[in-house]
C-alpha positions as CSV (number, residue, x, y, z in Angstrom):
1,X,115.4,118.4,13.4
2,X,112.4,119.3,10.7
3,X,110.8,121.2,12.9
4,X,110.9,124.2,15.4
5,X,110.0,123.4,18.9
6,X,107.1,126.6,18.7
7,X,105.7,124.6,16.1
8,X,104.9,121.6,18.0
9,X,101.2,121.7,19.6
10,X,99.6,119.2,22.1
11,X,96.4,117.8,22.4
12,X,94.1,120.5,24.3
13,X,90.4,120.0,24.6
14,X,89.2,116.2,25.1
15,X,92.2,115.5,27.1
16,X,92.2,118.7,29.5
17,X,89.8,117.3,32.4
18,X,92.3,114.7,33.6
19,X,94.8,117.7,34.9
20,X,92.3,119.7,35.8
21,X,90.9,117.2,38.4
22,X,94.5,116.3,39.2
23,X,95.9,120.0,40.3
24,X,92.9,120.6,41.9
25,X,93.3,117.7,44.0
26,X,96.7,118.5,44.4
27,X,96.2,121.7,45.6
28,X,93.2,120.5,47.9
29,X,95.8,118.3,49.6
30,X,98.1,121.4,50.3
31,X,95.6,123.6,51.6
32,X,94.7,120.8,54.2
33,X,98.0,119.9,55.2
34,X,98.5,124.0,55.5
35,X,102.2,123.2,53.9
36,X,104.3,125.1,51.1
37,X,104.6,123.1,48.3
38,X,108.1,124.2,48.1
39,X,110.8,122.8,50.3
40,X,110.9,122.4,54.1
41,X,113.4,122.0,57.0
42,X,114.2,118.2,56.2
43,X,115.9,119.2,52.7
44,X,117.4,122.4,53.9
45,X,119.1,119.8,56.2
46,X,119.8,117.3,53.7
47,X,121.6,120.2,51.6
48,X,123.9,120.7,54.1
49,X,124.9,117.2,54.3
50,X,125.4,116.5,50.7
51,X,127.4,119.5,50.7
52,X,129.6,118.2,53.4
53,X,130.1,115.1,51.7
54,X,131.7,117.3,48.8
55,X,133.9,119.9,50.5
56,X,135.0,117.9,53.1
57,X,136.5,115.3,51.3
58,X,137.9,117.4,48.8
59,X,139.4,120.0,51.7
60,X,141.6,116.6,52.9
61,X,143.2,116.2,49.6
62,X,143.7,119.8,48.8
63,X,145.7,119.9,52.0
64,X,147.1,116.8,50.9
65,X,145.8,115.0,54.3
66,X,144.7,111.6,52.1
67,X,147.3,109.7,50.5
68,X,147.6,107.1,47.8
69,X,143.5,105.0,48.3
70,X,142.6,107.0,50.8
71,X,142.8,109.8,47.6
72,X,140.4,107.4,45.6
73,X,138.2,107.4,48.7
74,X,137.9,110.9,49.6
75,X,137.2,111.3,45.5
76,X,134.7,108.6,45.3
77,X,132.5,110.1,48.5
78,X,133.1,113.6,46.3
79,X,131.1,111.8,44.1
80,X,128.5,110.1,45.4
81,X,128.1,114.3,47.2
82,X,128.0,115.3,43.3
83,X,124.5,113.4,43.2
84,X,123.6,114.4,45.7
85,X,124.1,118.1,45.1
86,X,122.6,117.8,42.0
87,X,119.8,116.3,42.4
88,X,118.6,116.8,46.1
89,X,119.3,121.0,45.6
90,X,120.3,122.0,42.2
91,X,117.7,120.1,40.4
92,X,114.6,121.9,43.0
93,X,116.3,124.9,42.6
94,X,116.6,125.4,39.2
95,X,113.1,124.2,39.2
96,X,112.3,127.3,42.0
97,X,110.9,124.3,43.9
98,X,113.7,124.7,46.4
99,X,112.3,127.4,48.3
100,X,109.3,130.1,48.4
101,X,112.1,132.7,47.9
102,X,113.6,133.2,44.7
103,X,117.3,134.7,45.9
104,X,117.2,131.0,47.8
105,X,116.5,129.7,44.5
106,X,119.0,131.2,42.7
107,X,121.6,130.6,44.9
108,X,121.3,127.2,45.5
109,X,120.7,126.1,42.1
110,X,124.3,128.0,41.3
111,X,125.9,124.6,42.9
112,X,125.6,123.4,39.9
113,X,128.9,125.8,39.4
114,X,130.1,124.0,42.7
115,X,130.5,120.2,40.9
116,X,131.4,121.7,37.6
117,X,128.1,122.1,35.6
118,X,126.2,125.6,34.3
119,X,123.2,126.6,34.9
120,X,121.7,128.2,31.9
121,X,122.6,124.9,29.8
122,X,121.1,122.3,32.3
123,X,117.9,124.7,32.5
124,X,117.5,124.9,28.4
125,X,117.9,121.1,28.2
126,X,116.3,119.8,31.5
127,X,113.6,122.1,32.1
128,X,112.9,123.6,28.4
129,X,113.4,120.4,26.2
130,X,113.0,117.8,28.3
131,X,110.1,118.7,30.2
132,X,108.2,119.8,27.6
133,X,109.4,117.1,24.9
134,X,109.7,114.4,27.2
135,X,110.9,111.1,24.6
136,X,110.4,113.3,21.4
137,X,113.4,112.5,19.2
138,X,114.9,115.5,17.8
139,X,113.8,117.6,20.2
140,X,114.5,115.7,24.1
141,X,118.3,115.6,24.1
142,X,118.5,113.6,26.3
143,X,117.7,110.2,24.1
144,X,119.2,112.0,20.9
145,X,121.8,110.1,19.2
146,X,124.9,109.6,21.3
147,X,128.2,108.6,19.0
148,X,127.4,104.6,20.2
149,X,124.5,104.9,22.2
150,X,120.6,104.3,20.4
151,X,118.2,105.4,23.3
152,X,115.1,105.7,20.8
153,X,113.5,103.5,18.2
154,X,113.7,106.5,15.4
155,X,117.0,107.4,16.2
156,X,119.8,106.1,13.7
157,X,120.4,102.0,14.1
158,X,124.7,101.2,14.0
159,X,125.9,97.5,13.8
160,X,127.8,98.5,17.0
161,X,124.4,99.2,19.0
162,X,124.1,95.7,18.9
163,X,126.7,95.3,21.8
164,X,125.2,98.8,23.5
165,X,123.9,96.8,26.3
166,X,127.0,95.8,27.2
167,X,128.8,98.6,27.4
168,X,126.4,101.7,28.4
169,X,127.5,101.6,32.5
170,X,130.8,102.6,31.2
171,X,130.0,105.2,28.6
172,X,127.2,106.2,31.6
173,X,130.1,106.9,34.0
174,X,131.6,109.6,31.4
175,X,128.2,111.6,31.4
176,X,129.9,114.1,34.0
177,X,133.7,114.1,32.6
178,X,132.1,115.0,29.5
179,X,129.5,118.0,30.7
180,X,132.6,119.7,32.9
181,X,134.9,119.7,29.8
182,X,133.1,120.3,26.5
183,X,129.6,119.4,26.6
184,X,128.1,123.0,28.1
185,X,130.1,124.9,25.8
186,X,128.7,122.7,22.8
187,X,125.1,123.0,24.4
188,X,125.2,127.3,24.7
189,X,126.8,127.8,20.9
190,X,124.1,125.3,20.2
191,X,121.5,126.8,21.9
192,X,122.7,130.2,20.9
193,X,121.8,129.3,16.9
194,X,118.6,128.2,17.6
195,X,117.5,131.4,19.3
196,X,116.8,129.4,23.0
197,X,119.2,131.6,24.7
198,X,117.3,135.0,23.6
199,X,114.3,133.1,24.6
200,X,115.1,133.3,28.1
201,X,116.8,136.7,28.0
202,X,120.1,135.3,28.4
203,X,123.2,136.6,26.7
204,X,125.9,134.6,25.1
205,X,129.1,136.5,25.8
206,X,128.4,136.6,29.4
207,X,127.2,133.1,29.7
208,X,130.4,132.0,28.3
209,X,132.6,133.7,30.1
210,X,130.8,133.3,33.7
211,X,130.7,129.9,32.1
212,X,134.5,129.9,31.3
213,X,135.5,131.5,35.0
214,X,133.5,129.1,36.8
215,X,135.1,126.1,35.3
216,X,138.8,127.1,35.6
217,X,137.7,127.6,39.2
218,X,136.4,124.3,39.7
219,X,139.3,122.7,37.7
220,X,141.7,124.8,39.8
221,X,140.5,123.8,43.0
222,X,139.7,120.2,43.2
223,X,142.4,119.1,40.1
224,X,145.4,121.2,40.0
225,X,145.4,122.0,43.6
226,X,145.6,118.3,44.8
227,X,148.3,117.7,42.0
228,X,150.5,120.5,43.1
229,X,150.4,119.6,46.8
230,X,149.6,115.7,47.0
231,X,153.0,114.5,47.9
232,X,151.7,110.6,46.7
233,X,152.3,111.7,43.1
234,X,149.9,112.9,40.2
235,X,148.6,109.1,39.2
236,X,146.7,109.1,42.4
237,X,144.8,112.3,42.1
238,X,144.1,112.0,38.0
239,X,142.7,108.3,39.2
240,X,140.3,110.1,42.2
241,X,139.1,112.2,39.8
242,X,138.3,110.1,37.1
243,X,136.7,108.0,39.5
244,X,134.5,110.8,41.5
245,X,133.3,111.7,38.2
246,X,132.6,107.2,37.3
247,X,130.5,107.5,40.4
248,X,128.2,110.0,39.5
249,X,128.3,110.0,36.0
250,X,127.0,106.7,36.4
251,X,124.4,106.9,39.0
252,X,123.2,110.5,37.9
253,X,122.4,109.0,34.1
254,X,121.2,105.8,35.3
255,X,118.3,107.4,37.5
256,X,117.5,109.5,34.9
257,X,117.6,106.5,32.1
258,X,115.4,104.4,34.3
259,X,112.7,107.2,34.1
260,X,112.0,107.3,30.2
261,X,114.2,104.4,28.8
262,X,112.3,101.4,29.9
263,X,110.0,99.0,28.7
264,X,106.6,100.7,29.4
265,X,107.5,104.4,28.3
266,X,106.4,105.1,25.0
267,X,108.7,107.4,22.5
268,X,106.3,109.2,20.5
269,X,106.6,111.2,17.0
270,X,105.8,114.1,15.8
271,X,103.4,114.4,12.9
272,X,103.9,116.3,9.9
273,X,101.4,119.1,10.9
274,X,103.5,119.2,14.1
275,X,100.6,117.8,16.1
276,X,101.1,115.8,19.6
277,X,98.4,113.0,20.1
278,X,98.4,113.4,23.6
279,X,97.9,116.4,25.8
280,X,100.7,117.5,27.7
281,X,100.3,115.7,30.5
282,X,99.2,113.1,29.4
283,X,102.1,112.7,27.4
284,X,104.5,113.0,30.4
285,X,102.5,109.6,32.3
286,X,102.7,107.9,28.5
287,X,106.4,108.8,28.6
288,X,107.7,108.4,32.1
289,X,108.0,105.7,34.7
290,X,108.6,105.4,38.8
291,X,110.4,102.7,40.3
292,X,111.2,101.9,44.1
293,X,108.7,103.9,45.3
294,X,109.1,102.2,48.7
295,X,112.5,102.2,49.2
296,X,112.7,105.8,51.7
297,X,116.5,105.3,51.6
298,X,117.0,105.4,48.2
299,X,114.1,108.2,47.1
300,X,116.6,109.6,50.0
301,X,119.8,110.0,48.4
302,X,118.3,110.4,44.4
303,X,116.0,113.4,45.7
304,X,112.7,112.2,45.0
305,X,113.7,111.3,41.7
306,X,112.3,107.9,41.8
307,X,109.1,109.8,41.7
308,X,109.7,111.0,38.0
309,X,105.7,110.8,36.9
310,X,104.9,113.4,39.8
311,X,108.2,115.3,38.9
312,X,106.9,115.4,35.4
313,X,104.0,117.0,36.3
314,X,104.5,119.3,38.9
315,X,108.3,120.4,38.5
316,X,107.5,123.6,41.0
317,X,106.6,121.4,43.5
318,X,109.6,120.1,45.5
319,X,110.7,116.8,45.9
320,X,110.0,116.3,49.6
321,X,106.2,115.8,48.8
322,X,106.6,113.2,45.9
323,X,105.5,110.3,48.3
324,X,102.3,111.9,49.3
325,X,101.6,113.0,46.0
326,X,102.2,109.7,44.3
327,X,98.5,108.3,45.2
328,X,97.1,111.3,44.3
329,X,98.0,111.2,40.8
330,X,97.7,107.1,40.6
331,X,94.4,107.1,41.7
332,X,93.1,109.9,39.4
333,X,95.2,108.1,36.2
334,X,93.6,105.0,37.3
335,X,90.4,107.1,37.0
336,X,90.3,108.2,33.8
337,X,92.1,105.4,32.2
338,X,95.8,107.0,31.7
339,X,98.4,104.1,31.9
340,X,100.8,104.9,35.6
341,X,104.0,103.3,34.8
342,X,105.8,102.0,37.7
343,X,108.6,99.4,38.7
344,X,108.3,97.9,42.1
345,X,112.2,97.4,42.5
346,X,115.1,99.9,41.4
347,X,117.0,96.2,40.2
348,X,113.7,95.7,38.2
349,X,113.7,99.0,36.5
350,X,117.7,98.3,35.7
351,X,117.0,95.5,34.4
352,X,114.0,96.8,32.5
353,X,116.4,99.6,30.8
354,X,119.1,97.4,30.1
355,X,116.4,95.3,27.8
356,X,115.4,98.2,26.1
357,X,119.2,98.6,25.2
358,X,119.5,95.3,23.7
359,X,116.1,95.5,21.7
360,X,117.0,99.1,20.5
361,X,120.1,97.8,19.3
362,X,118.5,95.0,17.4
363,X,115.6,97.1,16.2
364,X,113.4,95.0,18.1
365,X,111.7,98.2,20.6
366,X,108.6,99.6,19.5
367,X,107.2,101.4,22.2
């Protein structure tokens, strides 16, 4: 990294009218519909589901009521309530798009303790970095250099990228083994040199050790717990909980790859003064794409998150009004000329990633 993120500045003054007319049509369409942009009844609901579709599973084979698959089972729907956890409730409410209250907030983005996370690290990389660098190597972890994995044309090419395409889903499934065990303390000493965590007020000693209590916790109760009581032996348990973590590692960082890491997103560089071409939000359409818009079910379960453009540019509003949002800021990109990248299918947007693997690991990408 050359640079400090302070020092990066984006384009202000000839790009500025396009968000002005954009929040104030977005606000225009709250004041009529006399609704919070925060969330409403219909997530408050979901989050007690996807919560349910954690614990309860994972209260059957602590009491070692699930044997041999049915282990794998009960671990697998674990999983599939890890995304949504994190990102129907967790991800708004880190946001403080959950709710008009700010205790709400706060305590519902601590679930992130719940399935094994932290919060201070996901809010310096997902909120800070990524939001604001959206695609900016060096500075948006998440399409920095992974030990095998090329997710940007500047990053560093590796004979073995060539095969990437071929082997991502598996390395994908990893993303959440990885952040419960070692990632997040990487992240906060990392965070802790370059001056983020002081930033934000935070302090490091406490940090780590909430950080440190919270994970023996969760280690404690959904790992060593079933492998003390679980009378169908300890290969059955380590298995469901390698694959609870397959399943959402997997769908968690693939709905987040099919939002920047596709054919239409652009991954644009610094220049040496530390100038941005584009204005901010401009640079978040340039860099960030929808897909399945119509599919309800799936916008569903993935908390909006299909809806990454509008996400982008209004991460205090909650998910739950995505959909109605979406024409709002088409139309007005349409208007001034901004490019409003979308994919019509989730399949097509898979498939649209998994291309950009290939050419990144030939080269061949210059978005």
């Amino acid at each position: 990294m050359t640079q400090k993120a302070t020092e990066i500045k984006f384009a202000q003054k000839e790009q500025a009218a396009f968000f002005t007319a954009l929040k104030s049509d977005v606000n225009r369409y709250f004041q009529e519909k006399k609704v919070s942009p925060k969330g409403n009844i219909n997530l408050y609901i979901k989050s007690i589901f996807f919560l349910l579709l954690y614990l309860v599973p994972a209260i059957f084979v602590g009491f070692n009521l699930l044997h041999n698959w049915e282990i794998i089972i009960g671990y697998a729907l674990m999983g599939l309530g890890v995304v949504g956890i994190g990102m129907s409730i967790m991800h708004d409410a880190i946001h403080g798009s959950y709710s008009e209250w700010s205790w709400l907030n706060k305590l519902m983005g601590r679930t992130i303790d719940l399935v094994g996370g932290n919060a201070v690290s996901w809010k310096i990389q997902h909120n800070v970095l990524h939001h604001t660098f959206t695609n900016v190597f060096g500075f948006d972890e998440d399409i920095e250099d992974k030990p095998i994995l090329r997710l940007s044309p500047h990053g560093k090419l590796l004979k073995i990228h060539r095969y990437q395409h071929y082997y991502a889903l598996f390395l994908y499934g990893l993303t959440t083994l990885s952040w419960v065990t070692s990632k997040d303390f990487k992240q906060l000493n990392d965070y802790r040199k370059r001056g983020l965590l002081d930033k934000l007020g935070v302090s490091y000693w406490s940090t780590l050790i909430e950080m440190s209590i919270f994970k023996m916790l969760y280690f404690a109760a959904f790992l060593i717990l079933p492998l003390m009581v679980n009378s169908s032996g300890w290969t059955w348990v380590l298995a469901g909980f390698f694959t609870m973590h397959f399943v959402a590692g997997s769908i968690l960082t693939i709905v987040f790859q099919l939002a920047h890491v596709v054919e239409e997103t652009e991954h644009p560089e610094v220049k040496d003064d530390g100038q941005m071409d584009n204005s901010w939000a401009i640079h978040q359409l340039k860099t960030t794409s929808n897909f399945a818009k119509n599919n309800r079910i799936l916008s569903w379960y993935i908390g909006g998150l299909n809806y990454q453009i509008e996400h982008h540019l209004f991460p205090n509003i909650s998910h739950v009004h995505y959909r109605s949002l979406s024409e709002i800021v088409k139309e007005n990109a349409i208007q001034y000329g901004i490019p409003y990248n979308e994919y019509k299918t989730f399949t097509g947007a898979v498939y649209s990633h998994f291309k950009v693997l290939r050419l990144l690991g030939r080269d061949e990408f210059n978005n």
